[in-house]
MARBA-3410 file (N, C-alpha, C, O; in Angstrom, 1 decimal):
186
-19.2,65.7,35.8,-17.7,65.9,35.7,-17.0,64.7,35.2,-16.1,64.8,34.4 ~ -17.6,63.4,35.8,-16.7,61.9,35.3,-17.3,62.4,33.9,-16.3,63.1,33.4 ~ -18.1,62.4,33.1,-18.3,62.6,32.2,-17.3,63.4,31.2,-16.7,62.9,30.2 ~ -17.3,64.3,31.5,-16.6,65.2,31.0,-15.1,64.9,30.6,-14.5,65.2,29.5 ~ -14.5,64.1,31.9,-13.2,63.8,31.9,-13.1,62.6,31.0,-12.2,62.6,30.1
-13.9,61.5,31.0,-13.9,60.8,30.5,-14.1,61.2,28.3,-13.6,60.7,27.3 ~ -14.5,61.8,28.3,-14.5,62.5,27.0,-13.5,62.9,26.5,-13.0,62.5,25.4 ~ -12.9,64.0,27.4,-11.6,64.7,27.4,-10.3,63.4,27.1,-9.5,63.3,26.1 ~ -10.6,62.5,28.3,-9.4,61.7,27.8,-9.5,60.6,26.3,-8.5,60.3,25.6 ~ -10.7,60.3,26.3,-11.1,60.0,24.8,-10.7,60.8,23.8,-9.8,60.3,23.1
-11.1,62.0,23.4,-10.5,62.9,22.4,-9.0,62.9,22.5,-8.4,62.7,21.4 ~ -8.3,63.1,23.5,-6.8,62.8,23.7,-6.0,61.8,23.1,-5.1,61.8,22.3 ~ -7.0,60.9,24.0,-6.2,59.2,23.5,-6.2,59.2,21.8,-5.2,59.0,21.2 ~ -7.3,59.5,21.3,-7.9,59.4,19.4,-6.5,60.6,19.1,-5.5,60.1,18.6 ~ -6.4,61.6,19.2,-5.9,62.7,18.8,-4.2,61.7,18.8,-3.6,61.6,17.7
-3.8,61.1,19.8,-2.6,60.8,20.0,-2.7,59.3,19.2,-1.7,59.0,18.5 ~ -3.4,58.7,19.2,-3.1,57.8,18.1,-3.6,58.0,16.9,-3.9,57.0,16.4 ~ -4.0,59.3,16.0,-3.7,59.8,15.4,-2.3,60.4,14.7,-2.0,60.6,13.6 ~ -1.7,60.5,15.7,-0.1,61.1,15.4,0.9,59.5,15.5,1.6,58.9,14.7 ~ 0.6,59.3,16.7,1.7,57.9,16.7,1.3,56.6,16.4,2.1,55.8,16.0
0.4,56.3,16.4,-0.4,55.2,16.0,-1.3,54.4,15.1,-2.4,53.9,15.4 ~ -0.7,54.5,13.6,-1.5,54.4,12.6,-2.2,53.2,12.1,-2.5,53.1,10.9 ~ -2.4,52.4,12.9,-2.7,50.8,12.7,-3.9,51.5,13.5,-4.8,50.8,13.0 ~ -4.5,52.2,14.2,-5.1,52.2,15.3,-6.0,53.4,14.7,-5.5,54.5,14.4 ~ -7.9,53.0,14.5,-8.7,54.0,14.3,-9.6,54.4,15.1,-10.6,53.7,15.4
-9.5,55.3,15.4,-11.2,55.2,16.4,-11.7,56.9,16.2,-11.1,58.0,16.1 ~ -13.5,56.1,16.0,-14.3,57.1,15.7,-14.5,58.5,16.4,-13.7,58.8,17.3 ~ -15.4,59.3,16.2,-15.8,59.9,17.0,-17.0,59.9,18.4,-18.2,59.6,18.2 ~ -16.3,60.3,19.6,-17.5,60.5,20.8,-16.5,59.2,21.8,-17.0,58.8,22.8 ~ -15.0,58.6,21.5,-14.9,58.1,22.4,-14.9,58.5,24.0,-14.6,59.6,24.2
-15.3,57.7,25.3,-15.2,58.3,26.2,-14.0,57.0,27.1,-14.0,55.8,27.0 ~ -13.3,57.7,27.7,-12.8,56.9,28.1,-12.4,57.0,29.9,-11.5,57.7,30.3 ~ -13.2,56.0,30.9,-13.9,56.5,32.1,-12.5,55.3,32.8,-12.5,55.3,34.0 ~ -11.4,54.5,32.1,-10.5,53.9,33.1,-9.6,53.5,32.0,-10.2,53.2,31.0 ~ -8.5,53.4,31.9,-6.9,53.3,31.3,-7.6,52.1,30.3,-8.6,51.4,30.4
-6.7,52.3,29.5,-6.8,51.0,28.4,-6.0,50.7,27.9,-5.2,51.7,27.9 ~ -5.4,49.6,27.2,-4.0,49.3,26.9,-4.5,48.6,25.1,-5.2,47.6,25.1 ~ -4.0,49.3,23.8,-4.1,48.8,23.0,-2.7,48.2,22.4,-2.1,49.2,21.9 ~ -2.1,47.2,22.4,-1.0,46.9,21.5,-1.2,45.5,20.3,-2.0,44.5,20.5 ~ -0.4,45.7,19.4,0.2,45.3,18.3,0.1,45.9,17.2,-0.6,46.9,17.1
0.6,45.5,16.2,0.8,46.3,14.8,-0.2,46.0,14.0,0.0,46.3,12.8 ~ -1.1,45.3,14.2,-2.5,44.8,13.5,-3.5,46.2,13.3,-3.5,47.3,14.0 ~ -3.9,46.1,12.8,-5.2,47.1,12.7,-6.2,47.0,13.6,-6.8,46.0,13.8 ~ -6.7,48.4,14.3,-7.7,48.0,15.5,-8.4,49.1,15.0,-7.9,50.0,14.4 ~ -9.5,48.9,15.1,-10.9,49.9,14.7,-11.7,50.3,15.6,-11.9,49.3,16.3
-12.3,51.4,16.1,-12.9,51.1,16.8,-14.2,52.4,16.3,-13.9,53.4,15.8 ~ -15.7,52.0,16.8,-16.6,52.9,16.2,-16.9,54.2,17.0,-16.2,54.4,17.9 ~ -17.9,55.0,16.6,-18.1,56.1,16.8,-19.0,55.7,18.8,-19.6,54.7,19.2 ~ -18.7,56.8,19.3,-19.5,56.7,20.3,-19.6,55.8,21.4,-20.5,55.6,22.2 ~ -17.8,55.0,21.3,-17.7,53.8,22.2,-16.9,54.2,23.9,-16.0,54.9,24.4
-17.8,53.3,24.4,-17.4,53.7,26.0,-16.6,52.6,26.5,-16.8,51.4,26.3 ~ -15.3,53.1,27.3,-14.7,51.7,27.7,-14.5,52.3,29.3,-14.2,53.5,29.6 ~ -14.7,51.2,30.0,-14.4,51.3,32.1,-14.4,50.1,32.2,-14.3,49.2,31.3 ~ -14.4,50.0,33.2,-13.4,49.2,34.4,-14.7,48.5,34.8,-15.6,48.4,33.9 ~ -15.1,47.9,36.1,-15.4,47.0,37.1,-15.7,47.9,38.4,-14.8,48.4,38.9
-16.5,48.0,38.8,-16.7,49.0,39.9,-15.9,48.2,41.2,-15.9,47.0,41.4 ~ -15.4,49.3,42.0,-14.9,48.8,43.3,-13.4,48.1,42.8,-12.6,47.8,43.7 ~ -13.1,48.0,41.3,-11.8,47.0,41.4,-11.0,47.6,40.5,-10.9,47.1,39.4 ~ -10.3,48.7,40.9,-9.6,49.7,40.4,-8.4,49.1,39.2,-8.0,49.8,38.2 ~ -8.1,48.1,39.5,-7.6,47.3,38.5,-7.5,46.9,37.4,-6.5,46.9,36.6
-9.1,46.5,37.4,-9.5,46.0,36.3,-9.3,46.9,34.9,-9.3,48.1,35.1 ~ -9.2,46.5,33.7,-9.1,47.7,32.7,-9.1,47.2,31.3,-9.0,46.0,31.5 ~ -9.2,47.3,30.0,-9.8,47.2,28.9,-8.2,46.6,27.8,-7.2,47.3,27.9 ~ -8.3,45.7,27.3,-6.8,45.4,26.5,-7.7,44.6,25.5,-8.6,43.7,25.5 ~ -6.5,45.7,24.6,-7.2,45.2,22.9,-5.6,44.8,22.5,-4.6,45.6,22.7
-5.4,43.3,21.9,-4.0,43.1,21.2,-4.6,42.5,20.3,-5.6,41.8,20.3 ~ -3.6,42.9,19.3,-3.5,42.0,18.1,-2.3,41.5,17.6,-1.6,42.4,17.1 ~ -1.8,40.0,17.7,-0.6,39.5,17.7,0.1,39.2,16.3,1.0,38.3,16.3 ~ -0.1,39.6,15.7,0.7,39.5,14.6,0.0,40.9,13.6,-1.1,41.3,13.5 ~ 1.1,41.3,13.0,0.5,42.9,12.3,-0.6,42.1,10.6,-1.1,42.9,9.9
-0.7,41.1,10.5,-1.9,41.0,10.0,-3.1,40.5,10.6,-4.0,40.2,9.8 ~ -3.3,40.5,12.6,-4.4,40.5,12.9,-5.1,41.4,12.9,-4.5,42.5,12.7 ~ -6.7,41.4,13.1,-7.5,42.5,13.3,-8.7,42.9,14.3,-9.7,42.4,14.7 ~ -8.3,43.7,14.4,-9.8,43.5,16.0,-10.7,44.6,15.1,-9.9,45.2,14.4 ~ -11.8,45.1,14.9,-12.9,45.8,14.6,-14.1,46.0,15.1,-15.1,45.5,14.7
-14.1,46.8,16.1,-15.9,47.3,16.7,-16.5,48.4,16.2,-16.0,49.5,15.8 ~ -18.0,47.8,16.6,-18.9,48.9,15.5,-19.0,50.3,16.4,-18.2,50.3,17.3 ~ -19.7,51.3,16.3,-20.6,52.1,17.1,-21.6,51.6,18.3,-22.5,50.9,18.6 ~ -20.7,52.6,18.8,-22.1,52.3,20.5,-21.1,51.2,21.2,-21.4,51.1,22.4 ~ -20.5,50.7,20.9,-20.0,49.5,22.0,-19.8,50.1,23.6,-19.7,51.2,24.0
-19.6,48.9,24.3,-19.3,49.4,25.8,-18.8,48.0,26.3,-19.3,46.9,26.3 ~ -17.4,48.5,26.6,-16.4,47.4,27.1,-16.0,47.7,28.3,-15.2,48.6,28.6 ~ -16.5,46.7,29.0,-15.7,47.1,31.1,-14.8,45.9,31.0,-15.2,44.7,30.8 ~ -13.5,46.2,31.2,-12.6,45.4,31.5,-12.7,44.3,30.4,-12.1,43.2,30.8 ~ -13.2,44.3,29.4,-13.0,43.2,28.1,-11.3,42.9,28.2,-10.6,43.7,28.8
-10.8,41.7,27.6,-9.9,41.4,27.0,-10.1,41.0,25.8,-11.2,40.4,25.7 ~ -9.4,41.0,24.4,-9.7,40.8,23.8,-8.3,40.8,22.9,-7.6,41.8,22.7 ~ -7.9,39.3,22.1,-7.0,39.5,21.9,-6.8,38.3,20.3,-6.9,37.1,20.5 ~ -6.6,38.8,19.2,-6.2,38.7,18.4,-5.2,38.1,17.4,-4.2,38.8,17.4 ~ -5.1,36.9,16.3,-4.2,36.1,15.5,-4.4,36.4,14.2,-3.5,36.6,13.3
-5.8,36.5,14.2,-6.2,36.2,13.2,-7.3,37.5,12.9,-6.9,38.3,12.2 ~ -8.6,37.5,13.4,-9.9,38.6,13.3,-10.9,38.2,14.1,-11.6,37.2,14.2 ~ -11.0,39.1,14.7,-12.2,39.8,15.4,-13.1,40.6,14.7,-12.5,41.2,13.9 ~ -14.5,40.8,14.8,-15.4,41.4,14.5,-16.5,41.8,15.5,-17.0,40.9,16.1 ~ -16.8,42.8,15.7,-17.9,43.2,17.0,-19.3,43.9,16.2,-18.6,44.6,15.5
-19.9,44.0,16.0,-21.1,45.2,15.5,-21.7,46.3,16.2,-21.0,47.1,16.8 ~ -22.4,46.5,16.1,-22.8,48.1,16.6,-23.4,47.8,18.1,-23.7,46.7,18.5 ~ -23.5,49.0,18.9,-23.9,47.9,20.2,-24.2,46.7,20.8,-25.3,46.1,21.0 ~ -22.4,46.4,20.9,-22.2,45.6,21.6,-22.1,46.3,23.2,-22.0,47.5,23.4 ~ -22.0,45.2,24.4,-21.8,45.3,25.9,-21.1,44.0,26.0,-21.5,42.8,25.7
-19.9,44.3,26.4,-19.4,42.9,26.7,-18.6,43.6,28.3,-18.1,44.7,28.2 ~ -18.4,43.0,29.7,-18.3,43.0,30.7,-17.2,42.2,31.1,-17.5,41.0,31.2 ~ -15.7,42.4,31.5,-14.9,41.4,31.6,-15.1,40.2,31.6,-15.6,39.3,32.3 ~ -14.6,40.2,29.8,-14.8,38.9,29.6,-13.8,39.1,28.8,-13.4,40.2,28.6 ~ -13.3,37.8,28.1,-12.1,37.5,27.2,-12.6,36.8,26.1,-13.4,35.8,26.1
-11.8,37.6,24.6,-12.5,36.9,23.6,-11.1,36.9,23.0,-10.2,37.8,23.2 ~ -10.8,35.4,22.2,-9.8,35.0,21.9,-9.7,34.4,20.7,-10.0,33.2,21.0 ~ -9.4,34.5,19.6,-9.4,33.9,18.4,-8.4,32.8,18.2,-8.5,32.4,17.0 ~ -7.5,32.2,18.9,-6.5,31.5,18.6,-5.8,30.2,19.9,-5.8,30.6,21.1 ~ -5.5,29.2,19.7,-4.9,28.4,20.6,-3.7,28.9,21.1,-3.3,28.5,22.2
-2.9,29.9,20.5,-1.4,30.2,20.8,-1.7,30.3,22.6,-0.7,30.1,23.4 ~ -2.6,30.5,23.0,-2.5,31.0,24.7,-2.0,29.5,25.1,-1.9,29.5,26.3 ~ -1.9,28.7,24.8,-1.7,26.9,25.3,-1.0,27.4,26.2,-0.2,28.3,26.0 ~ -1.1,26.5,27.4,-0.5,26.5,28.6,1.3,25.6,28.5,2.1,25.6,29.4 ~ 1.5,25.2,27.5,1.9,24.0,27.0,3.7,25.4,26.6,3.9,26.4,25.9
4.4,24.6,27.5,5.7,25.5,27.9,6.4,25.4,26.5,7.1,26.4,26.1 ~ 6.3,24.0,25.5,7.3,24.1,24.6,6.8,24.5,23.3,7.3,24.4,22.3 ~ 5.6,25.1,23.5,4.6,26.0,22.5,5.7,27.7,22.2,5.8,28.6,23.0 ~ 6.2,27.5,21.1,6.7,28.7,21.0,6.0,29.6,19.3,6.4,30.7,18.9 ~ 5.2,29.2,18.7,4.6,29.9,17.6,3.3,28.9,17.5,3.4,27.7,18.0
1.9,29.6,16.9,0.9,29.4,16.6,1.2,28.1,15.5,2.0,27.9,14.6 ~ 0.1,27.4,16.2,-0.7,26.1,15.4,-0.5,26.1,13.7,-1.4,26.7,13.1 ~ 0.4,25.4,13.1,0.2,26.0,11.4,-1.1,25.7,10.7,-1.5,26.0,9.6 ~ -1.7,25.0,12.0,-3.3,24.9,11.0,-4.5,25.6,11.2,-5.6,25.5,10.8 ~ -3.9,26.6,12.2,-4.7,27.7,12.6,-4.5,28.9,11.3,-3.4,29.3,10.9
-5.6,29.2,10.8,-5.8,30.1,9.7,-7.2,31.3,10.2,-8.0,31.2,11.1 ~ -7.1,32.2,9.1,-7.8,33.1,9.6,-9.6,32.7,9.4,-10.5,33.1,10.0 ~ -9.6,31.7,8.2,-10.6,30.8,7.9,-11.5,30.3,9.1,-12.7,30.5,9.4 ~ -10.4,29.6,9.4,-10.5,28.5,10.4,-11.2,29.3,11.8,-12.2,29.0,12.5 ~ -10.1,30.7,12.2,-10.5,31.1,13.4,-11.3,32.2,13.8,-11.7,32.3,15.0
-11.7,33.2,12.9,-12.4,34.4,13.0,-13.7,34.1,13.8,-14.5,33.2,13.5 ~ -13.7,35.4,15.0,-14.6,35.4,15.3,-15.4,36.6,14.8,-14.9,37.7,14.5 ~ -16.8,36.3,14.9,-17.8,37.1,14.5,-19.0,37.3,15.4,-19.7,36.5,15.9 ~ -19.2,38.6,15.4,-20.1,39.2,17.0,-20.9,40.0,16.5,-20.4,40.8,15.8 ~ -22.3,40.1,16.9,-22.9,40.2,15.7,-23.6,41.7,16.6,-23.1,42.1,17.7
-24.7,42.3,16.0,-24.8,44.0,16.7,-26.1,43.8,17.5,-27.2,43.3,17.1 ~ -25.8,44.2,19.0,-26.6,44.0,20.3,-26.5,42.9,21.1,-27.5,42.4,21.5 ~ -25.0,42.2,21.3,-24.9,41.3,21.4,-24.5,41.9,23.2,-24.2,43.1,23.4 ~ -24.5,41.4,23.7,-24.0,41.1,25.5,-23.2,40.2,26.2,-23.7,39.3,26.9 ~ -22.1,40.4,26.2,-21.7,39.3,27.0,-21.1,39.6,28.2,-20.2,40.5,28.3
-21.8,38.6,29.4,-21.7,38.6,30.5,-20.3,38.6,31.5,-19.2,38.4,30.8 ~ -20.2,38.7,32.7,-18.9,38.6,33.3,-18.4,37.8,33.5,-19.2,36.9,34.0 ~ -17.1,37.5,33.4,-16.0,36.1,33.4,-16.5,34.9,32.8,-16.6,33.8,33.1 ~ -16.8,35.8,31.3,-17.1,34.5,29.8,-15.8,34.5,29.1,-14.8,35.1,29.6 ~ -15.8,34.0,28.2,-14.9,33.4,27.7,-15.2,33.0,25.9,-15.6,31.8,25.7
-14.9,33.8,24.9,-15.5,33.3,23.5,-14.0,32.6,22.3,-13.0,33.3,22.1 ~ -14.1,32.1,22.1,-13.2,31.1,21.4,-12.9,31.1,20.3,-13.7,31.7,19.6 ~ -12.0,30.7,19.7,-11.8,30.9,17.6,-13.2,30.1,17.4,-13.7,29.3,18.1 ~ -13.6,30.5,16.3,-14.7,29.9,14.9,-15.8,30.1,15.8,-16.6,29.2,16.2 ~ -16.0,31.5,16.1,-17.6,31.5,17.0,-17.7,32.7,16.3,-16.9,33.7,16.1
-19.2,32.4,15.8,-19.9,33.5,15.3,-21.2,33.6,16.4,-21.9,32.6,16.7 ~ -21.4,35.0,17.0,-22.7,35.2,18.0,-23.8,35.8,17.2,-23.8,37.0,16.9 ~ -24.6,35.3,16.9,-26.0,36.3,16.2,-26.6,37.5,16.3,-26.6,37.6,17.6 ~ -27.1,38.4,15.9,-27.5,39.9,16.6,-28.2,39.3,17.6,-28.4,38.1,17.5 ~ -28.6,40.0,18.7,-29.4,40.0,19.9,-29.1,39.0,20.6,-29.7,38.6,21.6
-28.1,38.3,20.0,-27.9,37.1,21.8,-27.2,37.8,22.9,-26.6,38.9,23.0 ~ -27.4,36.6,23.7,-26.6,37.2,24.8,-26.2,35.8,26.0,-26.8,34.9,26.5 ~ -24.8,36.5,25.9,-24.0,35.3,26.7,-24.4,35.2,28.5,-24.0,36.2,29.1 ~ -24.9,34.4,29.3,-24.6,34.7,30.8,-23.3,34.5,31.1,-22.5,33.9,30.5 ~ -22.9,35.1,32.5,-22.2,35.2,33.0,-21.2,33.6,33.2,-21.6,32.5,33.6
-19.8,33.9,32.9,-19.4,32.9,33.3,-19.3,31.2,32.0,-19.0,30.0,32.2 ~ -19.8,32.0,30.9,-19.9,30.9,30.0,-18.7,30.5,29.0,-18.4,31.3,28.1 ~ -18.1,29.4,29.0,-17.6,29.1,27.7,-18.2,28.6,26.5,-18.9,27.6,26.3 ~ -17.5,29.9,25.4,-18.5,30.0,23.6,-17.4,29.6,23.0,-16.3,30.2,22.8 ~ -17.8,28.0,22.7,-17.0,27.4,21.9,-17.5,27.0,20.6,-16.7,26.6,19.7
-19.1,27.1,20.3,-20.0,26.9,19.4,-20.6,28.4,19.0,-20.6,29.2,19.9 ~ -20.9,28.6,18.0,-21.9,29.7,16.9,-23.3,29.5,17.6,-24.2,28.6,17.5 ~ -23.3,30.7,18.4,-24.4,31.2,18.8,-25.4,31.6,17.5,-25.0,32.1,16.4 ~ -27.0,31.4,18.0,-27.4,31.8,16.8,-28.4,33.5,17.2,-28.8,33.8,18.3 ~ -28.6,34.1,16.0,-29.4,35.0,16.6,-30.3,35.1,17.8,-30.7,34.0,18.2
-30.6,35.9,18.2,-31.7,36.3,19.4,-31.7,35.1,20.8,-32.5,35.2,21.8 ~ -30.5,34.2,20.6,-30.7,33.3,22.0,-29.5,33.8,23.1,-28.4,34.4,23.0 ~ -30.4,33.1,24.1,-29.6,33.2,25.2,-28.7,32.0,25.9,-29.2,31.3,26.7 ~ -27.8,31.9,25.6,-26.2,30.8,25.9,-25.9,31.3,27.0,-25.8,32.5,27.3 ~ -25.7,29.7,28.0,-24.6,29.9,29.8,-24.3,28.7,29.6,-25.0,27.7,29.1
-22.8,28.8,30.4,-22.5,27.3,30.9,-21.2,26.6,30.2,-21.1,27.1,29.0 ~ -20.7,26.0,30.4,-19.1,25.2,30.2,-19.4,23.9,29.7,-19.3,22.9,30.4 ~ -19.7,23.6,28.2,-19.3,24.2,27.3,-21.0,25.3,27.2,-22.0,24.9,27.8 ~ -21.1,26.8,26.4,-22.5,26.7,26.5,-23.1,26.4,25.9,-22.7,25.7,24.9 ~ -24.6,26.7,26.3,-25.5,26.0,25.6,-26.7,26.8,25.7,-26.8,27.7,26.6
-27.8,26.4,24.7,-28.7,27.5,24.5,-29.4,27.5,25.9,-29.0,26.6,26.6 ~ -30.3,28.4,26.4,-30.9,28.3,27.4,-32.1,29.0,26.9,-32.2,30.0,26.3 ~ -33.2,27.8,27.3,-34.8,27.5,26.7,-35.7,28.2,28.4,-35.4,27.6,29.4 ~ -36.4,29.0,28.4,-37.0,29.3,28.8,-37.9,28.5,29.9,-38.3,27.7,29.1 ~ -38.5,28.2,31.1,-39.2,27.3,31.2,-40.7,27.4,30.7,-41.5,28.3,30.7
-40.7,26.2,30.3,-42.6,26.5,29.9,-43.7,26.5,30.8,-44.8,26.6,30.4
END
């Protein structure tokens, strides 16, 4: 039955931002198992067959796609599965085909500065400069953190709790503040 409903409100939500929402694409087979909040006038993509929920036990928790200026862009492939992602946009995002990312926040831009007399983005922040790129079967763990100018390689995977301030490369495994690769023991 969650199933079901979860589908139902996927076909809904796609149907209705079809009519009101034209910056906003998403494929076919979304399912949608806890509320999600997409805003800005940027273009958001999203692929066929993608699942978005929450955090078990923390009813709270929930899925936000922004893109802050109407020439940012967020874009995910097929298959993705996002629990309580944040994910928020200046410049570009890119996700690939199954992806899993688990409340975590991916951020392309400095504008978040804590810094009170910050009222517009860095003029030397460019889309150059900050796009991130995520590459297809990638994973990232709960309460990480990915940064402008990070590209993740297919098959890595972030642990839990890491900041990705550096270009992950294919097939490795990154944890830790700042991360860093993590080598197996011999």
């Amino acid at each position: 039955m969650r199933d079901i409903l979860a589908r139902f409100r996927g076909a809904l939500f796609t149907a209705l931002c079809r009519l009101f929402r034209k910056n906003i694409r998403i494929g076919k087979g979304l399912r949608l198992y806890r509320r999600w909040r997409l805003y800005g006038k940027g273009p958001i993509r999203i692929g066929d067959n993608c699942r978005v929920d929450g955090i078990l036990g923390d009813t709270r928790q929930y899925t936000c796609i922004d893109t802050g200026a109407p020439s940012a862009s967020v874009d995910i492939g097929d298959n993705a599965r996002l629990y309580a992602a944040k994910i928020w946009s200046q410049f570009s995002i890119r996700m690939g085909n199954d992806v899993f990312i688990e409340e975590s926040s991916i951020v392309d831009t400095d504008f978040h500065s804590i810094d009170r007399q910050r009222t517009t983005p860095d003029p030397h922040e460019t889309l150059d400069k900050n796009r991130i790129v995520i590459g297809d079967r990638v994973c990232i763990g709960s309460r990480s953190i990915v940064t402008k100018r990070v590209t993740i390689g297919d098959d890595a995977m972030v642990a839990p709790g890491s900041i990705v301030a550096r270009s992950v490369p294919a097939g490795c495994v990154v944890g830790g503040n700042p991360a860093k690769i993590i080598e197996p023991d011999a």
